[in-house]
DRENDO-1510 file (C-alpha; in Angstrom, 1 decimal, always signed):
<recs>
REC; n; res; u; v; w
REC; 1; UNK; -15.5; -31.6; +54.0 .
REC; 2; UNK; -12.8; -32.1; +51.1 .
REC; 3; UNK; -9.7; -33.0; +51.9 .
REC; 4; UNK; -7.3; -30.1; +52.0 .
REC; 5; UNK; -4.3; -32.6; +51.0 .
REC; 6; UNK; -6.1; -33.6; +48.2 .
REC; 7; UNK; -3.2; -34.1; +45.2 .
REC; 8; UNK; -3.5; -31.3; +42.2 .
REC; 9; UNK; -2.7; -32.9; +39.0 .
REC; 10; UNK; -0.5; -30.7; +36.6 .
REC; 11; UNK; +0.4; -30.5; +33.1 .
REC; 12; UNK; +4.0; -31.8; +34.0 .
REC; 13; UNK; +2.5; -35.3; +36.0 .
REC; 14; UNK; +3.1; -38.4; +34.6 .
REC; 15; UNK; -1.3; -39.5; +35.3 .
REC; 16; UNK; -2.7; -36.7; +33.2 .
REC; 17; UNK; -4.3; -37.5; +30.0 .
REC; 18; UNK; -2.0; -36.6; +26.8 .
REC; 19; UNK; -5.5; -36.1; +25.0 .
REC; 20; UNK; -5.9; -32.7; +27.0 .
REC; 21; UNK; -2.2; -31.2; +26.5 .
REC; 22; UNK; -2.6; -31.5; +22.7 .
REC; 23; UNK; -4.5; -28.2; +22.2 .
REC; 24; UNK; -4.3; -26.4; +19.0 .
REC; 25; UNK; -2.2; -22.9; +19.2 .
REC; 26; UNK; -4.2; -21.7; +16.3 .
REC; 27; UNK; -7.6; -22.9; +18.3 .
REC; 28; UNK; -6.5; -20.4; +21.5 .
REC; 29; UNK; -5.3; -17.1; +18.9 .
REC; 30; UNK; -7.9; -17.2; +16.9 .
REC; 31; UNK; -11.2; -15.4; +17.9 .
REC; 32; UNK; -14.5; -17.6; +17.0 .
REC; 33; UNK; -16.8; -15.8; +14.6 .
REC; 34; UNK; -19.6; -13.7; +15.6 .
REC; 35; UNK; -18.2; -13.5; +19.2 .
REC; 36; UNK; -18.5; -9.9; +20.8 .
REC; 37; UNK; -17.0; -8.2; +24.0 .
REC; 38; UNK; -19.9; -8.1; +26.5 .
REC; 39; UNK; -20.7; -4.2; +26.9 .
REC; 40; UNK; -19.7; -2.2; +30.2 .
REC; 41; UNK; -23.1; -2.1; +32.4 .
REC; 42; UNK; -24.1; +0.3; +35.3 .
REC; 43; UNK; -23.5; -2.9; +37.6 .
REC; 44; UNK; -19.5; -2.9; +36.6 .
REC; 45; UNK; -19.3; +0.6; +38.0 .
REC; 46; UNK; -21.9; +1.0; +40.0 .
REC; 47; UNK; -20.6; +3.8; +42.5 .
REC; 48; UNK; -19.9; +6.2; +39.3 .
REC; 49; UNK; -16.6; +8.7; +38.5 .
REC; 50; UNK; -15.0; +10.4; +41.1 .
REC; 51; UNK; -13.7; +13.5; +38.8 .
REC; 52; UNK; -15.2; +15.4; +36.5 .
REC; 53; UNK; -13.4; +15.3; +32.8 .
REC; 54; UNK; -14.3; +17.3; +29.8 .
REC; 55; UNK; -13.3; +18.1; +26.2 .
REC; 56; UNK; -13.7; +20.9; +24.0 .
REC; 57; UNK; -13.0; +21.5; +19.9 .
REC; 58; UNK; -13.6; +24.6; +17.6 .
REC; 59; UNK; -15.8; +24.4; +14.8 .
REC; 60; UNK; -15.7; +26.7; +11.2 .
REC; 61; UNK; -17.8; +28.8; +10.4 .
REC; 62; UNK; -19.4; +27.0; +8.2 .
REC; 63; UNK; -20.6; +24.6; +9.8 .
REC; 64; UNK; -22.7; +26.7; +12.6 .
REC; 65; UNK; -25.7; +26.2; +10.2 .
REC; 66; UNK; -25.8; +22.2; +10.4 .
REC; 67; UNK; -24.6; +21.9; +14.2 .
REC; 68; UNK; -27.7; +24.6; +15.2 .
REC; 69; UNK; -29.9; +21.9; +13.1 .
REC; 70; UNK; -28.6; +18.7; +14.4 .
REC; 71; UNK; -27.8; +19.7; +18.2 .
REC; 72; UNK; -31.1; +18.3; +19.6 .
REC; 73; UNK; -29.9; +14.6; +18.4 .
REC; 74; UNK; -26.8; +15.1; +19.7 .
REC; 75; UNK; -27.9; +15.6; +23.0 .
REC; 76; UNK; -30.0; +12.9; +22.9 .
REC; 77; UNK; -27.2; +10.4; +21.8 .
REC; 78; UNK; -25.0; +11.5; +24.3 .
REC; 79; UNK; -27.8; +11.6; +27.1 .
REC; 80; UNK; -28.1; +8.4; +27.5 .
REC; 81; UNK; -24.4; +7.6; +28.2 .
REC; 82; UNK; -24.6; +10.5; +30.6 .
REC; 83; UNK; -22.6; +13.1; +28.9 .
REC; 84; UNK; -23.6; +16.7; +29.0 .
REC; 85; UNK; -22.6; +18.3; +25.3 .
REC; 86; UNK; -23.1; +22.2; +24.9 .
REC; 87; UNK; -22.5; +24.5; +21.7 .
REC; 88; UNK; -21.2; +27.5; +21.9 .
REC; 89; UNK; -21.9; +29.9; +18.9 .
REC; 90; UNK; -20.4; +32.9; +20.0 .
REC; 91; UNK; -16.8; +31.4; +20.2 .
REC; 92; UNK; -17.6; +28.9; +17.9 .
REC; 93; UNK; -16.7; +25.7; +20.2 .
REC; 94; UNK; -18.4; +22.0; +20.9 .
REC; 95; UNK; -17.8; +20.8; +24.6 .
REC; 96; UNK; -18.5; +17.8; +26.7 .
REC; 97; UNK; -18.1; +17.0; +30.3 .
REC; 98; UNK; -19.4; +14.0; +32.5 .
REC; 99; UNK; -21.9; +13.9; +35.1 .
REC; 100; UNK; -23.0; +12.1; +38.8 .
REC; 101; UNK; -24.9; +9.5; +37.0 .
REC; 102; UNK; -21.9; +9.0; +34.3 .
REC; 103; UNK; -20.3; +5.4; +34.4 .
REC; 104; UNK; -18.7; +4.7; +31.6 .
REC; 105; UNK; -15.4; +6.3; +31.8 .
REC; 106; UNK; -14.6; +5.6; +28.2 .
REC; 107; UNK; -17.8; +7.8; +27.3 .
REC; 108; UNK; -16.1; +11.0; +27.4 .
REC; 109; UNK; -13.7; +9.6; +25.4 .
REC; 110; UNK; -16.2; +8.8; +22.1 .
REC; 111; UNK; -18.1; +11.8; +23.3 .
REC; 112; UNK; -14.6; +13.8; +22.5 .
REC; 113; UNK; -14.2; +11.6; +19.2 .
REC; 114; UNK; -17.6; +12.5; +18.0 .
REC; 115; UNK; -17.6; +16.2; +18.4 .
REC; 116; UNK; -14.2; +16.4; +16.8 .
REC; 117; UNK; -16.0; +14.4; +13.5 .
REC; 118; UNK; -19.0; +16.8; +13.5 .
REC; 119; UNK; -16.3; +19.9; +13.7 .
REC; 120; UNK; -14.6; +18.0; +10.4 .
REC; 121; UNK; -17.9; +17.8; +8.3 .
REC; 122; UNK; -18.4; +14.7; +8.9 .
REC; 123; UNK; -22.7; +13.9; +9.0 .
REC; 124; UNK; -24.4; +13.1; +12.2 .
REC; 125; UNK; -25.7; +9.8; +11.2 .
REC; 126; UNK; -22.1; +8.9; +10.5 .
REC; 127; UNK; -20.9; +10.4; +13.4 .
REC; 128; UNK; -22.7; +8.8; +16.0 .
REC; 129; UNK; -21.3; +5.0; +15.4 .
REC; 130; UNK; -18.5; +6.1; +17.5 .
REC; 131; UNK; -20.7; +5.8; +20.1 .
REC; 132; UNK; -20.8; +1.8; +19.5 .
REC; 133; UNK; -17.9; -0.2; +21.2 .
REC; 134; UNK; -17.0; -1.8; +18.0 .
REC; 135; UNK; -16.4; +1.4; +16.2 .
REC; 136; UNK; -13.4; +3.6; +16.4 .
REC; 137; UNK; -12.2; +6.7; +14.5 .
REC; 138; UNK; -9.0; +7.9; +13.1 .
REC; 139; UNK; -8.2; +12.0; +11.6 .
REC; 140; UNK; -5.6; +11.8; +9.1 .
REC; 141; UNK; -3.0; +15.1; +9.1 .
REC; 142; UNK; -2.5; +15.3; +5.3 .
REC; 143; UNK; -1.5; +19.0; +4.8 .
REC; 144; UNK; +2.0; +18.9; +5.6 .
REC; 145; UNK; +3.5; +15.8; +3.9 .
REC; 146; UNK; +3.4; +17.5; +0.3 .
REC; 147; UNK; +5.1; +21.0; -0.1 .
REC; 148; UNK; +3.8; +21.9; -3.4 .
REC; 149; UNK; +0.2; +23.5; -3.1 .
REC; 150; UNK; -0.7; +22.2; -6.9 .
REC; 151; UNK; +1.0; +18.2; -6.2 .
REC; 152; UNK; -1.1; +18.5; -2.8 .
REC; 153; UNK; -4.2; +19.1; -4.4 .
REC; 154; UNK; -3.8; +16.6; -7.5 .
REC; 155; UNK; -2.9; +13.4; -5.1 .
REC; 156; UNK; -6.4; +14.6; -3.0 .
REC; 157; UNK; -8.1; +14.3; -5.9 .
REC; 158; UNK; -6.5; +11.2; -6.7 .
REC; 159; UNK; -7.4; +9.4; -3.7 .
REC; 160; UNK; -11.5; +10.9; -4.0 .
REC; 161; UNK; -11.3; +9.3; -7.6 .
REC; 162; UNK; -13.3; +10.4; -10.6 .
REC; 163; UNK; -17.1; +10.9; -9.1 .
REC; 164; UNK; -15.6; +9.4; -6.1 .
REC; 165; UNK; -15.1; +6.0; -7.0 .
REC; 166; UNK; -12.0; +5.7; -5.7 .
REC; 167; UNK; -12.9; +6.7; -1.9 .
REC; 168; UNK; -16.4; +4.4; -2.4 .
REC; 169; UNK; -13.9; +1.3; -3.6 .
REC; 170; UNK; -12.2; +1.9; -0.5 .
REC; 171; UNK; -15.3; +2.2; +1.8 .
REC; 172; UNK; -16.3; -1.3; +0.6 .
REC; 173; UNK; -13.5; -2.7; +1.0 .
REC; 174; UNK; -12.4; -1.6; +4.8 .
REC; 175; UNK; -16.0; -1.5; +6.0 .
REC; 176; UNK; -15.3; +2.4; +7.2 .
REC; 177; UNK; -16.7; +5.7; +6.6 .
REC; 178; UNK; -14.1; +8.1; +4.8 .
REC; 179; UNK; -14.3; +11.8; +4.3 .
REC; 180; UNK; -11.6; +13.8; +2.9 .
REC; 181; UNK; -11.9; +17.8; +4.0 .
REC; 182; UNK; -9.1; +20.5; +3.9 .
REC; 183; UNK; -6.2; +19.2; +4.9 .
REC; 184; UNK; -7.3; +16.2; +7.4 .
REC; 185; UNK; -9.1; +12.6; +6.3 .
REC; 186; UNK; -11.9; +11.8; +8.7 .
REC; 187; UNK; -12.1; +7.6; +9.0 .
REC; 188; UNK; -14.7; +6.0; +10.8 .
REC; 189; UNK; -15.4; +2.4; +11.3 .
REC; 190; UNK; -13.5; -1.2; +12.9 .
REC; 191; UNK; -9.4; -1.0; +14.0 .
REC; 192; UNK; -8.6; -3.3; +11.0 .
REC; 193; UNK; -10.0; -0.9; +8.4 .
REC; 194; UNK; -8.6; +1.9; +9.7 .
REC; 195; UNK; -5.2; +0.7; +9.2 .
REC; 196; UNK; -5.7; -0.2; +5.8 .
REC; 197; UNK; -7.5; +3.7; +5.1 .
REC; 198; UNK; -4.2; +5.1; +7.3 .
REC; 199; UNK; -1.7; +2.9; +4.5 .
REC; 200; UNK; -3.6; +3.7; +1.6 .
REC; 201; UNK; -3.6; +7.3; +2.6 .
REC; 202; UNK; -0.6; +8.1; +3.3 .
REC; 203; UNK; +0.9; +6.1; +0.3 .
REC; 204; UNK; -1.2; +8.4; -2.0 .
REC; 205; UNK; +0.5; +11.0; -0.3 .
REC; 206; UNK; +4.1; +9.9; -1.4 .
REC; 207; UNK; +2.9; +9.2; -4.8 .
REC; 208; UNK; +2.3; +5.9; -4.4 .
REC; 209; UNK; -1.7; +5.2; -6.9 .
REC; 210; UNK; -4.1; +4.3; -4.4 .
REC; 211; UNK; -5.4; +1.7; -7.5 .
REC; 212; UNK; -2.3; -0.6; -6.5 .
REC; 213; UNK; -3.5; -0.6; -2.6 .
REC; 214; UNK; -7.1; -1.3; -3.6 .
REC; 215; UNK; -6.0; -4.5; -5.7 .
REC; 216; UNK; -4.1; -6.1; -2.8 .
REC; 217; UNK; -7.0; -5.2; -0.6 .
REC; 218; UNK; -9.8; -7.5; -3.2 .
REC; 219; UNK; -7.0; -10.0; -3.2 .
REC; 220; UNK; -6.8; -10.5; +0.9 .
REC; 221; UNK; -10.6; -10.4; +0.8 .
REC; 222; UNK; -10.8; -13.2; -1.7 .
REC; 223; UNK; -8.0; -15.1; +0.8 .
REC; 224; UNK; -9.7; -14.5; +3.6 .
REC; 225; UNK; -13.3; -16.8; +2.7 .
REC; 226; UNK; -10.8; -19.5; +2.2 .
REC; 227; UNK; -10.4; -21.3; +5.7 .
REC; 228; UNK; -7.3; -23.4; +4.5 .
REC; 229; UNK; -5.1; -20.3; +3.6 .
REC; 230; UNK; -6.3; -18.1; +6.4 .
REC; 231; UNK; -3.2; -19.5; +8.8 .
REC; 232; UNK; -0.7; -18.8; +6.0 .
REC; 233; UNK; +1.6; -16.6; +4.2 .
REC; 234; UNK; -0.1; -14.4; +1.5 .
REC; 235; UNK; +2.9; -12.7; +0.5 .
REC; 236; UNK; +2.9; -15.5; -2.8 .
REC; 237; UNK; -0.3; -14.4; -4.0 .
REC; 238; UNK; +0.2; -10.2; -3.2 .
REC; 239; UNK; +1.1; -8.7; -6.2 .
REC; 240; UNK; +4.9; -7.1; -6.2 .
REC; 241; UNK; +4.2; -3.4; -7.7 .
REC; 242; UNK; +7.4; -1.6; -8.6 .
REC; 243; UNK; +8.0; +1.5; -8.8 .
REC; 244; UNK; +9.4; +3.2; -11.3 .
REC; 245; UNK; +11.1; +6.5; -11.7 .
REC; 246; UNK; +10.0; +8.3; -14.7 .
REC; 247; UNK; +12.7; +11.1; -15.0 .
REC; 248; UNK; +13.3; +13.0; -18.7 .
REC; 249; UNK; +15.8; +14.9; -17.2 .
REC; 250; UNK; +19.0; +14.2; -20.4 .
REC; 251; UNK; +22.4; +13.0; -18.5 .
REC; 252; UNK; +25.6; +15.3; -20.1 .
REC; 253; UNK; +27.8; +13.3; -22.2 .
REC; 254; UNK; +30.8; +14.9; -20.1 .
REC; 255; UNK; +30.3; +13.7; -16.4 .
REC; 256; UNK; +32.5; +15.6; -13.8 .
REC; 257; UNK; +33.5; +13.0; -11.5 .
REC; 258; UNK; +34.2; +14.6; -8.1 .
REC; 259; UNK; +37.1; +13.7; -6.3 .
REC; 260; UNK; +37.3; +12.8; -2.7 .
REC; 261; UNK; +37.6; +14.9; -0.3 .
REC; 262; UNK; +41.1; +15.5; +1.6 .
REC; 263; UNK; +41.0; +18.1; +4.4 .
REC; 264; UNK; +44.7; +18.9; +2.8 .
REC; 265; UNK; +45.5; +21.5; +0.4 .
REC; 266; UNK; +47.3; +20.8; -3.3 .
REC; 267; UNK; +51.1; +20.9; -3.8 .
REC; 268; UNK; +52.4; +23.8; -5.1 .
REC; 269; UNK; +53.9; +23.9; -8.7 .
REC; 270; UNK; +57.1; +23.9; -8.9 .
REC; 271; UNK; +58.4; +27.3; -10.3 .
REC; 272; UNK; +61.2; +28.1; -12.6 .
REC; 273; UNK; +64.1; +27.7; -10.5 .
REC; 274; UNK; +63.1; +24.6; -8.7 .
REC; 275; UNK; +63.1; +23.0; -11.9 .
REC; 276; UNK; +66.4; +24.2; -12.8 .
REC; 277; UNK; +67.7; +22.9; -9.4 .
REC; 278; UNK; +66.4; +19.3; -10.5 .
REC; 279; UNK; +67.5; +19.1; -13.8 .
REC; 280; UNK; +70.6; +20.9; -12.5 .
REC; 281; UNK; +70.7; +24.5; -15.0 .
REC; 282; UNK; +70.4; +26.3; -12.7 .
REC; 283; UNK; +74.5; +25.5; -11.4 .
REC; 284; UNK; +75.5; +26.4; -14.9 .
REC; 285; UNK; +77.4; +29.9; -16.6 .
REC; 286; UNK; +74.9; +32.4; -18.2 .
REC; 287; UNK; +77.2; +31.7; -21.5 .
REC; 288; UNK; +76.3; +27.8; -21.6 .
REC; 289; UNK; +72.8; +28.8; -20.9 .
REC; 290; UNK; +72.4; +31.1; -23.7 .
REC; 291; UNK; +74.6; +28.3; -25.8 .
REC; 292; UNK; +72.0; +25.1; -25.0 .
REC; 293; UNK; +68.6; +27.0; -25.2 .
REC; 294; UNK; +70.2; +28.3; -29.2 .
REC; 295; UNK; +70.5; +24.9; -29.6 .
REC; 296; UNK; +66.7; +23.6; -28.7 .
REC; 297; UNK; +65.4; +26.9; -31.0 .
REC; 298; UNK; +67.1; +25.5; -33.5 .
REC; 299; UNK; +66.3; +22.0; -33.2 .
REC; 300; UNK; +63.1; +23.0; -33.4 .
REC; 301; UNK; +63.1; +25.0; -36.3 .
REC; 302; UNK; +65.0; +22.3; -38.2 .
REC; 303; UNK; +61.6; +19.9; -36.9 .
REC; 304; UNK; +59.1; +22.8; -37.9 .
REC; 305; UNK; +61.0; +22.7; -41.5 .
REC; 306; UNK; +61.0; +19.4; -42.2 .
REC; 307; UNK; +57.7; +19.1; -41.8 .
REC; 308; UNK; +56.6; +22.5; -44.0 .
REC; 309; UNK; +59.0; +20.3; -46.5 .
REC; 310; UNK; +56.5; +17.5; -46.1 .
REC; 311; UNK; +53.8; +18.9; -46.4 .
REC; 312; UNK; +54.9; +20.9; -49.7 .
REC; 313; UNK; +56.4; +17.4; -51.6 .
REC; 314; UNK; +53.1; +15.8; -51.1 .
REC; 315; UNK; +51.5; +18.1; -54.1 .
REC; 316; UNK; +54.1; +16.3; -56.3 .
REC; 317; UNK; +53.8; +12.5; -55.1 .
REC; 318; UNK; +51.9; +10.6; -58.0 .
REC; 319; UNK; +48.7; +8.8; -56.8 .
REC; 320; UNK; +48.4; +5.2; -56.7 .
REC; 321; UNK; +47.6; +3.4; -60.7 .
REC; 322; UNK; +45.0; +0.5; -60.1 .
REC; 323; UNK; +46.3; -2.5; -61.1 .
REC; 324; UNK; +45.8; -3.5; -65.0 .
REC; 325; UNK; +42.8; -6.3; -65.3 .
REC; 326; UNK; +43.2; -9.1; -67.4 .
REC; 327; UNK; +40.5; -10.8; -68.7 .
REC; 328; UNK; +40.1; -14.3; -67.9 .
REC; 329; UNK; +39.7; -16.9; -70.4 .
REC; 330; UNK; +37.4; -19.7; -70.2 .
REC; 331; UNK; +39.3; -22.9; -70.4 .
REC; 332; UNK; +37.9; -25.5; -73.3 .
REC; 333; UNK; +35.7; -27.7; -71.5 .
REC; 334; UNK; +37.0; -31.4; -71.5 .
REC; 335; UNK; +35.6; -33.9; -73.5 .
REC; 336; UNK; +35.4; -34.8; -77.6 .
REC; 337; UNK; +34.2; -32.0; -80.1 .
REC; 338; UNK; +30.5; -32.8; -81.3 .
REC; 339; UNK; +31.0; -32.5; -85.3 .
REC; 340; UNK; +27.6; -33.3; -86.4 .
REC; 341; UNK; +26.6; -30.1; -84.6 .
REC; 342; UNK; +29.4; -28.0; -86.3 .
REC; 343; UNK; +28.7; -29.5; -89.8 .
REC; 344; UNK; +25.1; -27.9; -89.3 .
REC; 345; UNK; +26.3; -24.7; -87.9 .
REC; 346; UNK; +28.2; -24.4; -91.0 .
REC; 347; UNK; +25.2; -25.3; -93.6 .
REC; 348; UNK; +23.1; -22.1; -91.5 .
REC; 349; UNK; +26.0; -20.1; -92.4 .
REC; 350; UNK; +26.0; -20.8; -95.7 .
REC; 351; UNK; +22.6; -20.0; -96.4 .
REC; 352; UNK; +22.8; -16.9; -94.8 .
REC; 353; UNK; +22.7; -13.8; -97.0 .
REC; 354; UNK; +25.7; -12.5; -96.0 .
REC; 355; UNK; +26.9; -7.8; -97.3 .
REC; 356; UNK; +24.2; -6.0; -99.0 .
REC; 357; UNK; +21.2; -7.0; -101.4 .
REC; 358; UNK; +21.8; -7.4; -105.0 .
REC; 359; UNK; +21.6; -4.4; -107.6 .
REC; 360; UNK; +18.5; -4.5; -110.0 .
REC; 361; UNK; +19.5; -2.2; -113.0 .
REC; 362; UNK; +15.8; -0.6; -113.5 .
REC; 363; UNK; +15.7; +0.8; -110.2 .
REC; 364; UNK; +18.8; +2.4; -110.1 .
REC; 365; UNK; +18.0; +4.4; -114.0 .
REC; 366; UNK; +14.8; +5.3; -112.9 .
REC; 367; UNK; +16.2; +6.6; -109.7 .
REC; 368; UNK; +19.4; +8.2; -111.5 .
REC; 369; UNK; +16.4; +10.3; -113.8 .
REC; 370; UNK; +15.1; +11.7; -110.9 .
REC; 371; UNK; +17.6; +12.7; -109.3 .
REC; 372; UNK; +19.3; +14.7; -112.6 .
REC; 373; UNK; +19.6; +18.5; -112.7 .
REC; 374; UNK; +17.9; +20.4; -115.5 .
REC; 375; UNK; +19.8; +21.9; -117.8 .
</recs>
């Protein structure tokens, strides 16, 4: 037998080893690769559900065609975790409800998930991974966050892409399954992607380019093979998109500031006779009255005058002469004359052939007989 008395070591005593309390942080959050939750086994529950628990969901009419098709394998999935599924094509609904042998009580709950996904066109093939423990599903309400019918439609088709790029960029990227139908987006695959799809969806939505989302997305990928940055910040390497408001709407030169408001109303003007009280008038005989307001007509006739006056005289004022511009002479540059260059200058002018060319007297009588009148 051991010894009941028998001394426990803690992580506070002074004789246990310092080598075992320096265990990583990092080492305990972090979840080793590859490693999976064992799955739930008839031996966990072994005595089965005491209630019985079912779902049901409406389905358009167009899809009647495909479920008819595809039933059989439904039943089949869902038979082996024990869930009864029946169609109704008259009202036009999927249910599902558990049985004896059911013990799983999370089934119902993908059961639920996966006729809901069948109901919003999404394919059976796809469908049925809800059924795995790793897989999870998300339905996106998009029909009421834009008011405008036409904007609605156009950031849809913005987030399918052109041939459906953008949507397939995204699949890659989150590792889920994404159909956009109506008014809801369908998103199938691991918890991490669907966050990402939910972000990226709704960001479309507020006119946020689901391009910008799918960038950041490569980058973290890229970051996340490296094992020395996966502990860190990746805010450094995100990029920082902006956005930017694109109004041509012209601002009036005259802005009307508004004034503040003052629960209050205005003064009142002052009228006539208060002012005459003020400036004391209104105390004086109708005589002087009549006597002083003469007096400002005619101070202001005198201004009005004087002015016509002005105006008139300014017909007759002489405009301004410019000034008279002399011409400046050049002042003799310093230093002595050079005459040998003047004593040439004046041999040049000599030879020169200065008025007109001499008279040769044979020209002039041959020209004179020419040019005489006949008698």
């Amino acid at each position: 037998m051991t010894n009941c008395c028998q001394e426990i070591k803690t992580p506070f005593s002074h004789d246990c080893d310092p080598c075992v309390l320096a265990v990583d942080e990092s080492e305990l959050l972090t979840v080793p690769d590859g490693w999976k939750e064992p799955a739930f086994t008839k031996d966990d529950n072994p005595r089965g559900l005491l209630e019985e628990s079912s779902f049901a969901t409406l389905f358009p009419k167009y899809r009647e065609a495909y479920l008819k098709e595809c039933w059989p394998l439904v039943e089949k999935a869902l038979g082996e975790e024990y869930i009864k599924p029946s169609l109704d094509l008259i009202e036009g609904s999927m249910t599902v409800c558990t049985t004896k042998k059911t013990f799983d009580p999370y089934a119902i709950v993908r059961a639920r998930d996966l006729i809901k996904l069948l109901a919003r066109s999404v394919p059976f093939e796809q469908a049925v991974r809800i059924l795995q423990d790793d897989v999870a599903c998300d339905i996106i309400k998009i029909g009421t966050l834009v008011r405008n019918r036409e904007r609605f439609v156009k950031r849809r088709q913005r987030l399918i892409g052109p041939k459906g790029s953008t949507l397939k960029a995204l699949e890659l990227l989150t590792n889920c399954y994404v159909m956009v139908q109506g008014n809801t987006v369908s998103a199938l695959g691991p918890y991490s992607g669907l966050k990402e799809v939910r972000k990226v969806v709704m960001d479309t939505m507020k006119n946020i380019h689901p391009i910008y989302n799918i960038k950041t997305l490569m980058i973290k990928r890229e970051l996340s093979k490296d094992p020395d940055l996966r502990m860190q910040c990746w805010e450094r390497f995100l990029p920082n998109f902006r956005h930017k408001n694109l109004s041509k709407r012209k601002e009036p030169k005259k802005k009307s500031v508004k004034k503040e408001y003052t629960p209050f109303p205005p003064a009142q003007p002052e009228s006539k006779v208060d002012k005459e009280l003020a400036t004391g008038e209104f105390f004086l005989r109708e005589s002087v009255k009549r006597r002083k307001k003469m007096e400002e007509i005619k101070v202001k006739q005198a201004e009005a005058l004087t002015k016509k006056q002005e105006k008139r005289n300014k017909a007759f004022i002489p405009p301004k002469e410019k000034p008279f511009m002399k011409k400046t002479v050049k002042a003799p540059t310093e230093g002595k004359l050079d005459i040998e260059a003047l004593k040439e200058k004046v041999k040049k002018a000599k030879t020169k052939k200065l008025g007109a060319p001499p008279v040769n007297p044979k020209i002039c009588a041959a020209h004179k007989k020419k040019i005489q009148p006949k008698l």
